[in-house]
Backbone and ligand atoms as CSV (ligand in chain L), in Angstrom:
chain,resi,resn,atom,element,x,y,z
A,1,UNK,N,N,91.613,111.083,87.290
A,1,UNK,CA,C,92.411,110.223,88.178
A,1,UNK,C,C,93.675,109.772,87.433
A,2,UNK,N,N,94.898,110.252,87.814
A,2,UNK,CA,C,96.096,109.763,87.336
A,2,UNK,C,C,96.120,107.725,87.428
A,3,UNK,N,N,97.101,107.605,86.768
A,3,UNK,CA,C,97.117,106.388,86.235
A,3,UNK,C,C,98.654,105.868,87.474
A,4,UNK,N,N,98.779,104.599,87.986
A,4,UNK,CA,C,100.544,103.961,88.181
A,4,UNK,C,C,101.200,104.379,87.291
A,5,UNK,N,N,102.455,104.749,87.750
A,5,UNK,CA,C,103.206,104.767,86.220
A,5,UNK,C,C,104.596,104.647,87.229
A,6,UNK,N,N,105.407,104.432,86.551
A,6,UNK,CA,C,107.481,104.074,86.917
A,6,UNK,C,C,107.691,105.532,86.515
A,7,UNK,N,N,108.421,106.174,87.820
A,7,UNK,CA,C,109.629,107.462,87.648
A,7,UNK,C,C,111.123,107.448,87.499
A,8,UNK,N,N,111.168,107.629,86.688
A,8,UNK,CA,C,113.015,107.518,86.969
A,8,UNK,C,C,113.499,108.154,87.436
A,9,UNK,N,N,114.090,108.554,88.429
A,9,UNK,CA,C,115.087,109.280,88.920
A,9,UNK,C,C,116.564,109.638,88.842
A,10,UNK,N,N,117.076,111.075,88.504
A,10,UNK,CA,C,117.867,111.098,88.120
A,10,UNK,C,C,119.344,110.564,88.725
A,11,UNK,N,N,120.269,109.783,88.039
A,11,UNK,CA,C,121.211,109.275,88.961
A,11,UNK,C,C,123.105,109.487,88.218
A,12,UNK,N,N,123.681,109.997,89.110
A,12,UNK,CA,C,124.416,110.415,88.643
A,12,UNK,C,C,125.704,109.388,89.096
A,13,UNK,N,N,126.610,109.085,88.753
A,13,UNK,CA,C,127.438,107.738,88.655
A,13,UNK,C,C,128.603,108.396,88.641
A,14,UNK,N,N,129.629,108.056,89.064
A,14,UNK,CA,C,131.042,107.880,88.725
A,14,UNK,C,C,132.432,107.053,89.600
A,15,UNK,N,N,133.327,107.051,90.023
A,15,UNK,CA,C,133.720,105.904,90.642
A,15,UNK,C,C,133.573,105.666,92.178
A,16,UNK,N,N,133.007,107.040,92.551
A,16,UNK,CA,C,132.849,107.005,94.165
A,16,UNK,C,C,131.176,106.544,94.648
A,17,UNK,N,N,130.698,106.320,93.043
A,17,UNK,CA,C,129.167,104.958,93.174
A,17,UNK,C,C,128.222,106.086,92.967
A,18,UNK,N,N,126.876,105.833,93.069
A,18,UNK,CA,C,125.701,106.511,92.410
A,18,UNK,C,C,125.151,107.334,93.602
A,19,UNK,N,N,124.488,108.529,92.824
A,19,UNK,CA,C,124.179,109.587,93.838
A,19,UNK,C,C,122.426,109.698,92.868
A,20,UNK,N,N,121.381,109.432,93.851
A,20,UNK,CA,C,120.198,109.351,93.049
A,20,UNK,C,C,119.524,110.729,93.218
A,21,UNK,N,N,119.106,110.824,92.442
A,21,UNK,CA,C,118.449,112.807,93.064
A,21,UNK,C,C,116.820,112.823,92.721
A,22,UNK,N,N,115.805,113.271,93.427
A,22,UNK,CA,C,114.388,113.303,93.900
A,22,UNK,C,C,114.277,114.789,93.771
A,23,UNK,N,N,114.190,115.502,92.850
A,23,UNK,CA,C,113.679,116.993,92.590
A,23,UNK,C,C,112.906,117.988,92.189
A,24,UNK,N,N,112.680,117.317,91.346
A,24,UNK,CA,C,111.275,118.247,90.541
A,24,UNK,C,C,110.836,117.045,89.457
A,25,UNK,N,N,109.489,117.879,89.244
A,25,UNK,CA,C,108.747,117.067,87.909
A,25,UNK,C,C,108.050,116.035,88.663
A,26,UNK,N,N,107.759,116.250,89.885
A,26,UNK,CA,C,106.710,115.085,90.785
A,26,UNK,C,C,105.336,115.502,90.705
A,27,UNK,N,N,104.812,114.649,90.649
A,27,UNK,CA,C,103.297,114.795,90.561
A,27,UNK,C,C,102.645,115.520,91.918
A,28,UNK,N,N,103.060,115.476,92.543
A,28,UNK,CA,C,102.360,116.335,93.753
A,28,UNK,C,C,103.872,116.839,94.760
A,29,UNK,N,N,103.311,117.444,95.847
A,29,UNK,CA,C,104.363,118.528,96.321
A,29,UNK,C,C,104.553,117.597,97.680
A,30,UNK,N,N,106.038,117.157,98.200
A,30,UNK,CA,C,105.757,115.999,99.053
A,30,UNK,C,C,105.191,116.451,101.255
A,31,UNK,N,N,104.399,116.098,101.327
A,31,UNK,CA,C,104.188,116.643,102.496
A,31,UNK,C,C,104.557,115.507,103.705
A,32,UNK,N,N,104.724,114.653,103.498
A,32,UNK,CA,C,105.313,113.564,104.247
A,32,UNK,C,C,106.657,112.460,103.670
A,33,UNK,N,N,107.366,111.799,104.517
A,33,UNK,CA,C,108.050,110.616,104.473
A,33,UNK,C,C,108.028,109.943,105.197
A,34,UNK,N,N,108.188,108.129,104.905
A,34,UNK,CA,C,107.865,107.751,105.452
A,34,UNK,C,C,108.867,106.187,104.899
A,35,UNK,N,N,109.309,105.470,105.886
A,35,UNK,CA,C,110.114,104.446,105.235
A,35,UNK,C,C,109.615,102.930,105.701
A,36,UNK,N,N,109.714,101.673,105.178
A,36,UNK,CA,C,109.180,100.397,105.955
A,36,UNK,C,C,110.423,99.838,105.578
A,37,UNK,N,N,111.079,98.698,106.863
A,37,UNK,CA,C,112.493,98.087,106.871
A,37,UNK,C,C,111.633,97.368,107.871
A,38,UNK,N,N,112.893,95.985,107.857
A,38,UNK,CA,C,112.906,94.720,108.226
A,38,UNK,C,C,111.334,94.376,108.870
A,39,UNK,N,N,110.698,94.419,107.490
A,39,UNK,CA,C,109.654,93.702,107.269
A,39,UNK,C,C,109.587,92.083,107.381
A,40,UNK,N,N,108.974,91.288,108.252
A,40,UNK,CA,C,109.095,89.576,108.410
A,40,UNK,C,C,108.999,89.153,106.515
A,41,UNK,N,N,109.873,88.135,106.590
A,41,UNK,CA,C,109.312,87.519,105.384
A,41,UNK,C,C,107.859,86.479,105.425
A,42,UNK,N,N,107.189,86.574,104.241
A,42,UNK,CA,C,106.035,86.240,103.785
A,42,UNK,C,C,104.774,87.752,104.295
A,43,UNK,N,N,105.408,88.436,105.081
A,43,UNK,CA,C,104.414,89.635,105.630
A,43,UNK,C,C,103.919,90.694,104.317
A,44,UNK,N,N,102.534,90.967,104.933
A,44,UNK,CA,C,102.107,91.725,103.553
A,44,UNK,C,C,102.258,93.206,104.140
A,45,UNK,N,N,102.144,94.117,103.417
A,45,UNK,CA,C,101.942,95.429,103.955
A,45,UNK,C,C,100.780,96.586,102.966
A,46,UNK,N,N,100.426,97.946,103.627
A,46,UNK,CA,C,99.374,98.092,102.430
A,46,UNK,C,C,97.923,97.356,102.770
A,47,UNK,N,N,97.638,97.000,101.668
A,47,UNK,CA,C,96.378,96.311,101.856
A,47,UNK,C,C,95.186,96.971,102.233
A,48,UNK,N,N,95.161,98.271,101.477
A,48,UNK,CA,C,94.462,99.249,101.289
A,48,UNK,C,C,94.080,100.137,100.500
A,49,UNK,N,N,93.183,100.844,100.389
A,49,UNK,CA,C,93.406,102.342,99.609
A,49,UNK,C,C,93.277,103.327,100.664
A,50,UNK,N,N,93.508,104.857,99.443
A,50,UNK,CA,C,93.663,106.194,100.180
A,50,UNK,C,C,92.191,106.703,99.518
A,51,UNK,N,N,91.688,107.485,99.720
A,51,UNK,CA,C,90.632,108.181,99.285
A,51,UNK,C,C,91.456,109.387,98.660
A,52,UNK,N,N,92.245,110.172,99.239
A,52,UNK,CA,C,93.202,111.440,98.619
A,52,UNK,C,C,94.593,111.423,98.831
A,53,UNK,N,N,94.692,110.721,99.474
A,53,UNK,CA,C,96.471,110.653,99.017
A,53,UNK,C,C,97.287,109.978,97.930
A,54,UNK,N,N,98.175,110.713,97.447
A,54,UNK,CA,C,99.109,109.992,96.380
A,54,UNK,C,C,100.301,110.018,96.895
A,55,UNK,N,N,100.957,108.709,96.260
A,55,UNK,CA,C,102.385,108.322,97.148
A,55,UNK,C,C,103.385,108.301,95.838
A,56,UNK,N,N,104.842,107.868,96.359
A,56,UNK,CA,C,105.579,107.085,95.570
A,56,UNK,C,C,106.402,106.741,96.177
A,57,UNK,N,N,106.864,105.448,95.650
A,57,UNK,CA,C,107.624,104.647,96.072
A,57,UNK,C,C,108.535,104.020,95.524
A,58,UNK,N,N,109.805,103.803,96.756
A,58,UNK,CA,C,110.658,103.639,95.898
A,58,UNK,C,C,112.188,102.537,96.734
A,59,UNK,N,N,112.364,101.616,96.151
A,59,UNK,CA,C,112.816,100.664,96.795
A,59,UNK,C,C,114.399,100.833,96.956
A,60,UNK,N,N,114.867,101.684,98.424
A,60,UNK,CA,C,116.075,102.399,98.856
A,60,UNK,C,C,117.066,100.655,98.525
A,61,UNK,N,N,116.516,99.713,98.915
A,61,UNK,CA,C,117.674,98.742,99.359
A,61,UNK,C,C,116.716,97.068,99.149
A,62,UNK,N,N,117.334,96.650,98.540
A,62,UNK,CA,C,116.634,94.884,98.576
A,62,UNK,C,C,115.338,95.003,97.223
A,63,UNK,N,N,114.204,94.260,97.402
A,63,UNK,CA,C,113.515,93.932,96.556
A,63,UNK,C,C,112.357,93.679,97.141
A,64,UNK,N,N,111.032,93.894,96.651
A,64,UNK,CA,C,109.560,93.526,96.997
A,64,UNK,C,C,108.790,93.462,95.660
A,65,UNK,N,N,107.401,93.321,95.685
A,65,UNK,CA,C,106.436,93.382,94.861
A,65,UNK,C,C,105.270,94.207,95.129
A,66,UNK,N,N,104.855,94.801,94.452
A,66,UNK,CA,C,103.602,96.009,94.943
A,66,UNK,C,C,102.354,95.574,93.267
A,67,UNK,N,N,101.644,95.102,94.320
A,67,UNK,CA,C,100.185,95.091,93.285
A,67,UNK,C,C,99.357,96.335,93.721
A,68,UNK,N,N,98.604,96.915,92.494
A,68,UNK,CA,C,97.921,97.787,92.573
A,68,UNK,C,C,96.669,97.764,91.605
A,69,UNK,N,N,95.517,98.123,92.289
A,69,UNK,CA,C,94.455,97.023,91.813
A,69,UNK,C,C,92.896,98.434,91.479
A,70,UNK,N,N,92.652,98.905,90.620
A,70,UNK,CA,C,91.968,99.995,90.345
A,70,UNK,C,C,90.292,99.520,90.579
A,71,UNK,N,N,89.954,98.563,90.966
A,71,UNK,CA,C,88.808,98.069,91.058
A,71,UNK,C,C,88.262,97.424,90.199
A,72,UNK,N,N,89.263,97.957,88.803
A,72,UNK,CA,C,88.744,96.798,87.618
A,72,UNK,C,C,90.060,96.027,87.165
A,73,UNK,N,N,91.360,96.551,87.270
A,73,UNK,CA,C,92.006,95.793,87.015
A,73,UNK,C,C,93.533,95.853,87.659
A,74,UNK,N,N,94.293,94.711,87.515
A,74,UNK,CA,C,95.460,94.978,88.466
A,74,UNK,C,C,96.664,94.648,87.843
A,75,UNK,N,N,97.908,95.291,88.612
A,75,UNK,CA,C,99.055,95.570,88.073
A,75,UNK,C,C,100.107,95.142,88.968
A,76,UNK,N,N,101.130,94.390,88.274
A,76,UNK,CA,C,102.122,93.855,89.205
A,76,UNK,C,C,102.977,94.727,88.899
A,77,UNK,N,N,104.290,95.486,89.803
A,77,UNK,CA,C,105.283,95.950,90.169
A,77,UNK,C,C,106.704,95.200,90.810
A,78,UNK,N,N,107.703,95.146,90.168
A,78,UNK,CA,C,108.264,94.208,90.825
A,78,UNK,C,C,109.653,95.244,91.236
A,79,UNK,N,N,109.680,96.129,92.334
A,79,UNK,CA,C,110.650,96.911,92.795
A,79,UNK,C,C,111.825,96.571,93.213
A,80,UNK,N,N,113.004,96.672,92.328
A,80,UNK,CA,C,114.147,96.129,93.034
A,80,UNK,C,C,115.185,97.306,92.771
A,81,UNK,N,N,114.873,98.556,91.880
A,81,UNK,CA,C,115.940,99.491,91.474
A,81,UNK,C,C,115.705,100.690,92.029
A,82,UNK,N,N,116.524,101.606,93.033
A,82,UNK,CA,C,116.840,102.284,93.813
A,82,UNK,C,C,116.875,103.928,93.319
A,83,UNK,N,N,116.641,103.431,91.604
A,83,UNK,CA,C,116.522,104.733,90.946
A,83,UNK,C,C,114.991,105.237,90.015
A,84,UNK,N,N,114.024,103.804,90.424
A,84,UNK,CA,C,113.263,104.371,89.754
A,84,UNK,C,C,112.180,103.807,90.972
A,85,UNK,N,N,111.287,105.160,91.140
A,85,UNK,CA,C,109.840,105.134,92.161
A,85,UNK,C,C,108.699,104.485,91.181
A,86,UNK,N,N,107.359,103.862,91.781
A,86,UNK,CA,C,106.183,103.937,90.954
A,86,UNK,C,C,105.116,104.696,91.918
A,87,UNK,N,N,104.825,105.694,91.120
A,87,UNK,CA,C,103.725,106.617,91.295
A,87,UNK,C,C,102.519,106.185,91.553
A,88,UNK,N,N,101.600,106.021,92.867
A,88,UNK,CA,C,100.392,105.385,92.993
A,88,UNK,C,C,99.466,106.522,93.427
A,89,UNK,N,N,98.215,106.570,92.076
A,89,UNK,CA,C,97.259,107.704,92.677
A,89,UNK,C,C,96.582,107.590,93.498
A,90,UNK,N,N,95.552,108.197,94.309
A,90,UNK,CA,C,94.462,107.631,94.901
A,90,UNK,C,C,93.564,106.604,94.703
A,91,UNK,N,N,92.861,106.216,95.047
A,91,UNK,CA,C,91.929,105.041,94.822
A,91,UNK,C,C,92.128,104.274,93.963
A,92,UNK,N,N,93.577,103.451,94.730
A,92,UNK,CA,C,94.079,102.528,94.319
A,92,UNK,C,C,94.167,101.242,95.064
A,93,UNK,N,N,93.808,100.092,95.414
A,93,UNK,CA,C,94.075,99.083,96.395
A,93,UNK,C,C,95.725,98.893,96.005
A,94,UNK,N,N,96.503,98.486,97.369
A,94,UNK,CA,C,97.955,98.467,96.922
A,94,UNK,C,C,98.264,97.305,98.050
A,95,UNK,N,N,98.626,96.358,97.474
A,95,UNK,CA,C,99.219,95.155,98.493
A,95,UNK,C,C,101.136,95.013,98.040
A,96,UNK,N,N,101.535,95.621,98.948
A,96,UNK,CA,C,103.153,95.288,99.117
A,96,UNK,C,C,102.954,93.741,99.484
A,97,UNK,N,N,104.101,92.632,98.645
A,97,UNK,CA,C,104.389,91.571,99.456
A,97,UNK,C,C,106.005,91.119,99.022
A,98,UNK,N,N,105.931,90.079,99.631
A,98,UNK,CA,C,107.328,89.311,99.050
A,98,UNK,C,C,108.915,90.276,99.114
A,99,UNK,N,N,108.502,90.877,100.068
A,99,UNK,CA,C,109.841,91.585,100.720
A,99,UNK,C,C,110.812,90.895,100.683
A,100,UNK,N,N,112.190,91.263,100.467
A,100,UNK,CA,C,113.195,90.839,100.678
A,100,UNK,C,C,113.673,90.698,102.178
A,101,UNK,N,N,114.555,90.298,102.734
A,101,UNK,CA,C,115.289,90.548,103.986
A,101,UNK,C,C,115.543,91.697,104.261
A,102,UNK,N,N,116.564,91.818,103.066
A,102,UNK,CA,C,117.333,93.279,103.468
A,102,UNK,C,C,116.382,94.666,103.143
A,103,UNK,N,N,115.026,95.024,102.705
A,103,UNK,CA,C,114.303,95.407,101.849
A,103,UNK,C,C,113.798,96.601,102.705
A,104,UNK,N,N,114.269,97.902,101.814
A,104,UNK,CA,C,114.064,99.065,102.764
A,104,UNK,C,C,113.427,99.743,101.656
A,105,UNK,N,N,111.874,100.456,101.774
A,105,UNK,CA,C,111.395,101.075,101.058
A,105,UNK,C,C,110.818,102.248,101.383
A,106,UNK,N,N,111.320,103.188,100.613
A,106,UNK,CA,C,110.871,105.001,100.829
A,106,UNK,C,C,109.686,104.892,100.345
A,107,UNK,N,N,108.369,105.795,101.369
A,107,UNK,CA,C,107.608,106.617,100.375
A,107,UNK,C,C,107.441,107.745,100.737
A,108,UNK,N,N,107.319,108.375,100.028
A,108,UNK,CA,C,107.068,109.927,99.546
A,108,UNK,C,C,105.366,109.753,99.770
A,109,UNK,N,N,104.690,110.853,100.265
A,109,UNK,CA,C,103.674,111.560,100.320
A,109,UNK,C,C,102.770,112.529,100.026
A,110,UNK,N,N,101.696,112.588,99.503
A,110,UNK,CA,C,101.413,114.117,99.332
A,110,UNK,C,C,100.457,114.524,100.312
A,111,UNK,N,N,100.088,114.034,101.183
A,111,UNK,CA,C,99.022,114.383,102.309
A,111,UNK,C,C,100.207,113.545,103.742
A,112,UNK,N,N,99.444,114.562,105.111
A,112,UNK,CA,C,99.890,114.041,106.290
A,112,UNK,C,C,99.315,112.960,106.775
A,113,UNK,N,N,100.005,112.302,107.371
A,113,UNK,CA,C,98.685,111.187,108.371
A,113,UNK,C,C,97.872,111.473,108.818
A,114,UNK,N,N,96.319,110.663,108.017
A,114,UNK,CA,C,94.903,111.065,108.281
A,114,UNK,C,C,94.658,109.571,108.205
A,115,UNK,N,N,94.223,108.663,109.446
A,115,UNK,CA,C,93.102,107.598,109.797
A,115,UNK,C,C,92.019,108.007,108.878
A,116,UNK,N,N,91.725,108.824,108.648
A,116,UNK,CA,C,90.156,108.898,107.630
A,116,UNK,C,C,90.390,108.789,105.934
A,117,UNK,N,N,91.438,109.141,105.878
A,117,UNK,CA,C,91.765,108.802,104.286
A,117,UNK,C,C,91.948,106.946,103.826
A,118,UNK,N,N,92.087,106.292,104.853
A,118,UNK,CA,C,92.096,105.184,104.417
A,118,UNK,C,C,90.712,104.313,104.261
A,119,UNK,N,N,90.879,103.349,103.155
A,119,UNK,CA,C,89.624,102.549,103.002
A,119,UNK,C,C,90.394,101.316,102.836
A,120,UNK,N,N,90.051,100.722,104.223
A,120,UNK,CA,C,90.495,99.268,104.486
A,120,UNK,C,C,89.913,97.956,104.671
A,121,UNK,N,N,88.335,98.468,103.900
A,121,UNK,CA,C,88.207,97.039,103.227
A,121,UNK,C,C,87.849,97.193,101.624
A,122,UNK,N,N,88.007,96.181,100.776
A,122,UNK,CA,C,88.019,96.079,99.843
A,122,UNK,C,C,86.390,96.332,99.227
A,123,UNK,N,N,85.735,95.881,99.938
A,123,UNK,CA,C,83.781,96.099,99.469
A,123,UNK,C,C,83.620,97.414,99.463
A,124,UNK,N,N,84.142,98.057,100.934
A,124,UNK,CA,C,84.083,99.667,101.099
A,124,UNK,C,C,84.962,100.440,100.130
A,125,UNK,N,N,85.657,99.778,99.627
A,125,UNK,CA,C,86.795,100.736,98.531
A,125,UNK,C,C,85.596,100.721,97.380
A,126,UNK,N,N,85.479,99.630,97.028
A,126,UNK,CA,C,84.595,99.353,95.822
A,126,UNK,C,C,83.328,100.578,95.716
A,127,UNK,N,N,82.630,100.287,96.883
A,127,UNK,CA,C,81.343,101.221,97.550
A,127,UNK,C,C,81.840,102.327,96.702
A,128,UNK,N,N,83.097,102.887,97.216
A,128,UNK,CA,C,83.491,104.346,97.308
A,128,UNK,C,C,83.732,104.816,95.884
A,129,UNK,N,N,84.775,104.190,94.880
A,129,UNK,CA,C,84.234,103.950,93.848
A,129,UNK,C,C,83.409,104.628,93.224
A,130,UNK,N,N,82.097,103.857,93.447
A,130,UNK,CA,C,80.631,104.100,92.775
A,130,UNK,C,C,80.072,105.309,93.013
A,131,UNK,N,N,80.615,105.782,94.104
A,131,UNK,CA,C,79.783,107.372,94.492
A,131,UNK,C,C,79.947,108.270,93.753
L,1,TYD,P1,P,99.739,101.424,107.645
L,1,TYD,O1,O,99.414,102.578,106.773
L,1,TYD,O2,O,98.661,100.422,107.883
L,1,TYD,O3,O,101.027,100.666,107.114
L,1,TYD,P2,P,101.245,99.867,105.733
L,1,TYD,O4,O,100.352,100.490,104.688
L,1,TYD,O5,O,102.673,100.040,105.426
L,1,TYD,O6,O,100.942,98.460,105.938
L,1,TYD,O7,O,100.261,101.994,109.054
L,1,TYD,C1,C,100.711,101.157,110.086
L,1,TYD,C2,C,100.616,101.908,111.387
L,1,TYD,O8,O,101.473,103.055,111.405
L,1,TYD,C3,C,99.218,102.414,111.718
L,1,TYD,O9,O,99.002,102.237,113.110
L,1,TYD,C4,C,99.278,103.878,111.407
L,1,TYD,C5,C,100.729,104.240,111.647
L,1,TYD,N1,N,101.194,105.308,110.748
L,1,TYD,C6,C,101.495,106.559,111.249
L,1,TYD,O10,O,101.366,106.826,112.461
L,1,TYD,N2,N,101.938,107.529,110.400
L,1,TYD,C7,C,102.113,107.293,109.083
L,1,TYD,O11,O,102.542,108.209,108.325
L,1,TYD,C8,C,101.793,105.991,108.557
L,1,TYD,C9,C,101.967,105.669,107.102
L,1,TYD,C10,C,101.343,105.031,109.426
């Protein structure tokens, strides 16, 4: 099971402003996108795991926080830079909160939308876990 980890993405600068580039060297091959904008403030998002999907994410515009919680221990993320994603493997609990206003966040995918890949309660994540 891969670990969270921060990607940098390559970004190329000069006076007409930054051009970020998403190309190779990703941990999985992306089969979906998917974006969340004008999220309410204090609203959580997430608040789940995947059984097989791996994501990344990556904060296009504004600022949030992404905890990610392995069943034994948890990790704060505090996303505000437009050039670097954090890589979340599977069977991971992941609570987005504390969105910004303006706060537009990409994720990248490696599986399509499947209702059955999710485990949306926390006892049942745990359960799953153990098997
Ligand atoms: P959900 O995964 O719960 O959102 P978040 O993790 O950001 O809080 O999805 C919210 C709703 O959108 C739910 O009804 C499923 C639907 N949905 C799709 O139809 N396709 C998708 O790719 C995703 C991610 C969600």
């Amino acid at each position: 099971m891969g670990e969270p980890r921060w990607l940098n993405f390559k970004t190329v600068t000069d006076g007409r402003g930054n051009l970020t580039v998403i190309e190779s060297g990703l941990p999985f091959s992306i089969q979906r996108v998917y974006y969340l904008h004008e999220v309410p403030s204090g609203q959580q998002r997430g608040v789940h795991a995947h059984k097989e999907l791996e994501q990344i994410v990556i904060p296009l515009h504004g600022s949030l926080e992404m905890i990610l919680d392995n069943g034994t221990s948890s990790e704060k993320f505090v996303l505000d830079d437009p050039t670097k994603g954090v890589y979340v493997p599977k069977l991971v609990w992941r609570t987005l909160q504390n969105f910004s206003k303006d706060a537009v966040l990409l994720i990248l995918a490696s599986l399509k939308y499947s209702d059955e890949d999710y485990l949306r309660n926390y006892d049942e994540f745990l359960e799953f876990l153990n098997v």
